[in-house]
LOKOLLO-392209 format. One record per residue (C-alpha): y, z, x; residue in three letters; residue number from 1. Coordinates in nm, 4 decimals, padded with zeros to 6 digits. Each point is the difference from the previous one (the first is absolute). Layout:
<pts>
Y_Z_X_ALA_NUM $
...
</pts>
This chain:
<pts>
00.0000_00.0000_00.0000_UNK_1 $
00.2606_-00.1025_00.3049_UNK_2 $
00.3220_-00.0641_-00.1168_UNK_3 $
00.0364_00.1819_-00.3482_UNK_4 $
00.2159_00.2983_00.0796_UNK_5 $
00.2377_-00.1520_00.2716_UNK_6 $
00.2568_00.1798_-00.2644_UNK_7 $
-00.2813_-00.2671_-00.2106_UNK_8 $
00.1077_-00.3076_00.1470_UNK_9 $
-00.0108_-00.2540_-00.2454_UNK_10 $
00.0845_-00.3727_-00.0725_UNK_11 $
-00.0011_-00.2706_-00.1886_UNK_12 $
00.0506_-00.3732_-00.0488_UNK_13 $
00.3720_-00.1077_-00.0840_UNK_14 $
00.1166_00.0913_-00.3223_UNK_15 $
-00.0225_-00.2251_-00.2858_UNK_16 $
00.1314_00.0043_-00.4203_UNK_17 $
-00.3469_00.1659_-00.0768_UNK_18 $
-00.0383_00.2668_00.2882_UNK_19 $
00.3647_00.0902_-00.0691_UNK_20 $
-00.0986_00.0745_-00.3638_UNK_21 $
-00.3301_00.2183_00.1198_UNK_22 $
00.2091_00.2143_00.2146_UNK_23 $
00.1697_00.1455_-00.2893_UNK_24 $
-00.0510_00.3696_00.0236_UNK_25 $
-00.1871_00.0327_-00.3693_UNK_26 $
-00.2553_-00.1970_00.0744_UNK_27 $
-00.3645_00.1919_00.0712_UNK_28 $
-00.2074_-00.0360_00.3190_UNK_29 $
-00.3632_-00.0186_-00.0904_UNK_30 $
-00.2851_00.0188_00.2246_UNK_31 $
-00.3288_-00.2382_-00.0125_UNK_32 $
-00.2291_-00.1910_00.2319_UNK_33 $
00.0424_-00.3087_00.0347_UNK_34 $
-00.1153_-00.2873_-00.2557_UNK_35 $
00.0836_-00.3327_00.1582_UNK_36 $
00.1050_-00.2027_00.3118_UNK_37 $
00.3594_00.0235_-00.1699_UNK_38 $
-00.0337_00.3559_00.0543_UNK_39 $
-00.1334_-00.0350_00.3286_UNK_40 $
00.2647_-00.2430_00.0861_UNK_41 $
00.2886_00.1979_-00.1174_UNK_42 $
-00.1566_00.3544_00.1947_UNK_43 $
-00.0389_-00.2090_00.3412_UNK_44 $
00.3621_-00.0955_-00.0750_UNK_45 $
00.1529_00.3094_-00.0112_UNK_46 $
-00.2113_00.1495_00.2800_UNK_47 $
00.1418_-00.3118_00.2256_UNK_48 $
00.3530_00.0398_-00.1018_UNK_49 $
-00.0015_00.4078_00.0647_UNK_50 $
-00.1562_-00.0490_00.3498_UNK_51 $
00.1895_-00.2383_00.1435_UNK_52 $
00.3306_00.2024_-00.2046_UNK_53 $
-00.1555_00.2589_00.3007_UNK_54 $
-00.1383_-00.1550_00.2710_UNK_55 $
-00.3195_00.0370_-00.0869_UNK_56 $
-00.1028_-00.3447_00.0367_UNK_57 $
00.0712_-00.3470_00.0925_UNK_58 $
00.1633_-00.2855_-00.2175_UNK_59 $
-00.2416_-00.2738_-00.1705_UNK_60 $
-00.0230_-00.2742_-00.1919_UNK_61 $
-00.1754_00.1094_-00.2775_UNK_62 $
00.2178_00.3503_-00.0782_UNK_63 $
-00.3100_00.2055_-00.0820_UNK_64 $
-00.1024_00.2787_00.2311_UNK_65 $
-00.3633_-00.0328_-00.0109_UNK_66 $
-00.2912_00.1733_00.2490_UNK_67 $
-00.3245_-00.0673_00.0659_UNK_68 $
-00.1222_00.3516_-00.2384_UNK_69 $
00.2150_-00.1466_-00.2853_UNK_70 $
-00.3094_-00.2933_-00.0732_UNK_71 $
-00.2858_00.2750_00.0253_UNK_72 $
-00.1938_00.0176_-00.2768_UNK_73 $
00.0718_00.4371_00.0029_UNK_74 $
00.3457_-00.0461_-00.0139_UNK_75 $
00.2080_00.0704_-00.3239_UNK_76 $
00.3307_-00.1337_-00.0293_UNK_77 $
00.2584_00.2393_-00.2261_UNK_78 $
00.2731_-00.1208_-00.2045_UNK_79 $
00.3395_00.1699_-00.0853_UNK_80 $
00.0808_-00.2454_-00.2775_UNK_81 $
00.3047_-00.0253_-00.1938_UNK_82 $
00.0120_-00.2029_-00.3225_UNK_83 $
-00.3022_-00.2379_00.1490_UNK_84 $
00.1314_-00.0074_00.3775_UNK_85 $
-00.1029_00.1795_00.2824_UNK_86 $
00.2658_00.2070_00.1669_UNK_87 $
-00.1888_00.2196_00.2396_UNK_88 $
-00.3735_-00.0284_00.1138_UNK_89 $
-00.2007_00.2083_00.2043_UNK_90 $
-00.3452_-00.0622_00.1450_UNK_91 $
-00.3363_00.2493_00.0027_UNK_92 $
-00.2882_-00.1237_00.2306_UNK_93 $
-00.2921_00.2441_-00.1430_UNK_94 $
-00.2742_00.0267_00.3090_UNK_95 $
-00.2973_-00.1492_-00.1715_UNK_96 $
-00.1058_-00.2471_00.3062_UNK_97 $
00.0470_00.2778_00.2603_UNK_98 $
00.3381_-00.1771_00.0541_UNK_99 $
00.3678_00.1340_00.0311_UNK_100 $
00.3120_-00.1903_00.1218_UNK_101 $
00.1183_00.3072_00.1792_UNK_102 $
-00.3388_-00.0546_00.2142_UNK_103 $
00.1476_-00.2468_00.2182_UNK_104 $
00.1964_00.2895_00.1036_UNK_105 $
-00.1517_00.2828_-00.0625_UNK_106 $
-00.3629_-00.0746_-00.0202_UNK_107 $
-00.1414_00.3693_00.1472_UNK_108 $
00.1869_00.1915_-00.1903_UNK_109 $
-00.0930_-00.1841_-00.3057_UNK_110 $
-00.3676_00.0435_00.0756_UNK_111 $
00.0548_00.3256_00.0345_UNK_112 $
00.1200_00.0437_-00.3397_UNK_113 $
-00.3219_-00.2239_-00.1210_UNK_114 $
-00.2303_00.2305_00.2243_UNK_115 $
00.1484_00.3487_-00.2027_UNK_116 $
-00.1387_-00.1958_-00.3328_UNK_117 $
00.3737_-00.1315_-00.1416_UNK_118 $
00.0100_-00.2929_-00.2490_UNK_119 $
00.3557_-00.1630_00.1049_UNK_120 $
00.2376_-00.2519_-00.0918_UNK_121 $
00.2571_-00.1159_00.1744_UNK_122 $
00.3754_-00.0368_-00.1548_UNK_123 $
00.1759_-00.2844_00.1637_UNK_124 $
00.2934_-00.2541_-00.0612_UNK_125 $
00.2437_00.1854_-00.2308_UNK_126 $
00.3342_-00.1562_-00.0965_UNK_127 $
00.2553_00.0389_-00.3106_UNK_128 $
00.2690_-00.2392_-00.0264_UNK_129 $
00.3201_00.0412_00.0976_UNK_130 $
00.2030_-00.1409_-00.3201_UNK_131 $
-00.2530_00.2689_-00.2796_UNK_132 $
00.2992_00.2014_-00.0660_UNK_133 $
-00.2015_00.3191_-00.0926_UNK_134 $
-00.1166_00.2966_00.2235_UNK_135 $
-00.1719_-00.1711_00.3002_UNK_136 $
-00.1506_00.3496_00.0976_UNK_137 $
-00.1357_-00.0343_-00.3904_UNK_138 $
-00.1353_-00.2863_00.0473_UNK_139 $
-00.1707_00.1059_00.3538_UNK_140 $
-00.1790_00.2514_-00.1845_UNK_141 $
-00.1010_-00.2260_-00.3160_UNK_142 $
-00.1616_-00.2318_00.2730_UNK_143 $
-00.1554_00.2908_00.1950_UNK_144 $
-00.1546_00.1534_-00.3189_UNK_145 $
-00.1294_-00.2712_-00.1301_UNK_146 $
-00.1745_-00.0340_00.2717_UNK_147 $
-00.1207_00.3390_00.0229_UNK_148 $
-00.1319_-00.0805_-00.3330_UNK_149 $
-00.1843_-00.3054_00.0778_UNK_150 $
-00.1374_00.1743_00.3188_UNK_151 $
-00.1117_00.2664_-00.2044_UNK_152 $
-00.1773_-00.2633_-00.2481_UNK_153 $
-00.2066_-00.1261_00.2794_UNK_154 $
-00.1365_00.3347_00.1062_UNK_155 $
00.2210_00.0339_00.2976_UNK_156 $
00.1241_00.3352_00.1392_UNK_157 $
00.2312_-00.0596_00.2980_UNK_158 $
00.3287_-00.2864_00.0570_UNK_159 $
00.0567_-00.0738_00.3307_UNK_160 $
00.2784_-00.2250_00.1472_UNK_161 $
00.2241_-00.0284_00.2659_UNK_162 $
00.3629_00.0564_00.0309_UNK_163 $
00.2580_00.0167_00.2210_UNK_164 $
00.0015_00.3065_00.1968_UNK_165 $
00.3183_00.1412_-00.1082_UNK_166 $
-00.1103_-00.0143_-00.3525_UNK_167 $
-00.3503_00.1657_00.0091_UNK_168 $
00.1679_00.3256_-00.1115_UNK_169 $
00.1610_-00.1153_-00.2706_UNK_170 $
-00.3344_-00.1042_-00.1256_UNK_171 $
-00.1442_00.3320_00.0482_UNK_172 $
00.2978_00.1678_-00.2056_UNK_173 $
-00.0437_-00.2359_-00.2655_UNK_174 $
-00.3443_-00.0763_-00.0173_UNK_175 $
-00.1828_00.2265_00.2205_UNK_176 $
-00.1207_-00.2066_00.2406_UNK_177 $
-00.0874_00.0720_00.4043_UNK_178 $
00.0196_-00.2013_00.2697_UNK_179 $
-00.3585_-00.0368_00.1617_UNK_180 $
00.0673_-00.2173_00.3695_UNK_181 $
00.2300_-00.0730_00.2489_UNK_182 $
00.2816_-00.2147_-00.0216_UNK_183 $
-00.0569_-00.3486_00.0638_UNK_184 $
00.1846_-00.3777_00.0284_UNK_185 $
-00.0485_-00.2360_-00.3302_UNK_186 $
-00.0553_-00.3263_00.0622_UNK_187 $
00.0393_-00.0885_-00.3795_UNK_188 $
00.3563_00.1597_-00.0049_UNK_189 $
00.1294_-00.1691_00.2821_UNK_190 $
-00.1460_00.2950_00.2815_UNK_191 $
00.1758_00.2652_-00.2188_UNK_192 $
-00.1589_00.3254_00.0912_UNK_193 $
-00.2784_00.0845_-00.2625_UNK_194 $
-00.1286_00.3474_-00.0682_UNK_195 $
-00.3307_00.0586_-00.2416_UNK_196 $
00.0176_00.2680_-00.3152_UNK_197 $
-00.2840_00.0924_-00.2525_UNK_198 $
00.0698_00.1691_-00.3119_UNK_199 $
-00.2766_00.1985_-00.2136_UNK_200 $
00.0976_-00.1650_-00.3505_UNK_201 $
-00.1788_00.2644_-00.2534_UNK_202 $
00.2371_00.2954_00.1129_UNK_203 $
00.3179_00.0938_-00.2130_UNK_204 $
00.0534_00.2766_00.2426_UNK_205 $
00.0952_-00.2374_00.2954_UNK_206 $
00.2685_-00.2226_-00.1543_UNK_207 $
00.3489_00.1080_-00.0533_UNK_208 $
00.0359_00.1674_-00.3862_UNK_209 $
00.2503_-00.2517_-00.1099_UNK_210 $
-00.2577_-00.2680_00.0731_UNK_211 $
-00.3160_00.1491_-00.1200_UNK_212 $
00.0699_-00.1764_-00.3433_UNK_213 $
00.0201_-00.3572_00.1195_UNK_214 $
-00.3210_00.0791_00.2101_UNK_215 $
-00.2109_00.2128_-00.2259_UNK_216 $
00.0665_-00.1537_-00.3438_UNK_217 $
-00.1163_-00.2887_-00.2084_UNK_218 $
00.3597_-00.2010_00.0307_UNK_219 $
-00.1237_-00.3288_-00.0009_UNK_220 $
-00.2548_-00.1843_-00.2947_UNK_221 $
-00.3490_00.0096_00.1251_UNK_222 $
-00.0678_-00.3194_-00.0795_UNK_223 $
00.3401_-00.1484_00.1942_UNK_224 $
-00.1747_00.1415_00.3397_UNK_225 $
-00.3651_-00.1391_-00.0134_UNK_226 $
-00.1435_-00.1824_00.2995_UNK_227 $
00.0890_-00.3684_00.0338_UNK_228 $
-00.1004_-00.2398_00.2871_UNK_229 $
00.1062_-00.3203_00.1564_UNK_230 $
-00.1255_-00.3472_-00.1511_UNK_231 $
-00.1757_-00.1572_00.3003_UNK_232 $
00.2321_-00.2757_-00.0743_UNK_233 $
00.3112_00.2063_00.0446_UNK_234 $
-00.1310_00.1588_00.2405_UNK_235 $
-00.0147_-00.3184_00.2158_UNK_236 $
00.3729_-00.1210_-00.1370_UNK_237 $
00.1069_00.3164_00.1380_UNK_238 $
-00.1726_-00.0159_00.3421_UNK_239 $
00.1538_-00.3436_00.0334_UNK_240 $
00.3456_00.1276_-00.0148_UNK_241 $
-00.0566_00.2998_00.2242_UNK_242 $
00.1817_00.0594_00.3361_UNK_243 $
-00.2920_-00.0111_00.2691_UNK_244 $
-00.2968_-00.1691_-00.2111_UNK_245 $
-00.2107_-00.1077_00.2959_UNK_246 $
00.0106_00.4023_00.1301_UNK_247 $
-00.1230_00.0651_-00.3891_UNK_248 $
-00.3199_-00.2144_-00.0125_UNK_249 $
-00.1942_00.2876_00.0040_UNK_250 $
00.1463_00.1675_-00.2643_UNK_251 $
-00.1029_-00.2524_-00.2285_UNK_252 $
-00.3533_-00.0246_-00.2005_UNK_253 $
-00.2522_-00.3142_00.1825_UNK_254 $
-00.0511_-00.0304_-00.3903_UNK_255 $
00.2002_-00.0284_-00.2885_UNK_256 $
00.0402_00.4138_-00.1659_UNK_257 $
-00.1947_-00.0132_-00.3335_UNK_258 $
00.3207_00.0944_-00.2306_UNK_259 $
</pts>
């Protein structure tokens, strides 16, 4: 989850008649996984735009920020939509192939957390944008608990991510979490230093009371959080358009996904 609480750093594309009139500061954030490659599309657009916004990442022709984890079939895209439109996305890669993005970092202390018996996902690729006019640290914790939720749904017991050092304690104030390795250099942000956090997420007791109710309550419709996956077909649009495909082959099913 690099990037998210650089004061949030968030983006998005240029303004236009219709994201001016979603901005306005009635309109209600909602939280699902994503449906379509429009969704997909829009999500990889705002996660571009708020990276480069912060250096995060370099420019490219397609305007979608999109990594190898995004096309595995364990990742679940979220959605912060507003009147049909994603306006904030984050990403939770749930460790069902023995797999983590954090790994190419931190791959010992990530077995480590395997070895003591923990079922993990990883939260990755947050991003609200910049022109959604209500409380970006609302909408921060929308995205987080609905993914808390959807963790939860999948029988998983511990987040993970990593963060920029200098923000690993505001994740422990807020969310309880605890940073479990040394700080290291990102290569996906640009060399940015990186440092790893878990989070136990079945314990009120460790996240900040004025939070507990985004994290330990039913706030978004069941059914707006189920599990969704990648046509095989997308999958490969998306693959074509993504920074780096020749160091992603690998990442990519020998066979089309049975969707």
């Amino acid at each position: 989850m690099y990037g998210p609480a650089q004061s949030i750093p968030f983006a998005f594309p240029r303004r236009s008649r219709s994201s001016t009139r979603l901005a306005s500061k009635n309109r209600v954030l909602a939280c699902q996984t994503a449906q379509n490659r429009y969704d997909h599309e829009t999500a990889y657009k705002v996660l571009y735009q708020s990276y480069l916004k912060s250096g995060l990442c370099a420019p490219n022709p397609w305007g979608m920020r999109i990594q190898p984890f995004h096309l595995w079939p364990e990742t679940q895209l979220i959605c912060g939509m507003v009147d049909g439109e994603c306006v904030a996305t984050v990403t939770l890669v749930i460790d069902e192939n023995d797999r983590l993005p954090m790994e190419e970092l931190f791959h010992a202390e990530v077995q480590q957390q395997r070895a003591a018996g923990r079922r993990m996902a990883e939260l990755s690729s947050l991003a609200i944008a910049p022109w959604f006019e209500r409380s970006k640290t609302e909408a921060f914790a929308k995205l987080t608990s609905a993914a808390v939720q959807f963790a939860r749904s999948q029988g998983v017991d511990q987040l993970v991510a990593t963060v920029h050092p200098r923000h690993a304690k505001l994740y422990k104030r807020l969310m309880g979490f605890e940073q479990f390795g040394s700080i290291a250099p990102h290569g996906g942000v640009l060399g940015k230093p990186a440092a790893p956090i878990a989070a136990p997420i079945h314990d009120p007791e460790i996240v900040a009371p004025a939070w507990r109710s985004y994290y330990f309550s039913n706030s978004e419709k069941r059914n707006s959080l189920n599990r969704t996956k990648m046509t095989a077909t997308d999958r490969r649009w998306f693959f074509q358009r993504s920074p780096g495909k020749n160091a992603q082959k690998q990442s990519l099913p020998k066979r089309p996904l049975q969707v």
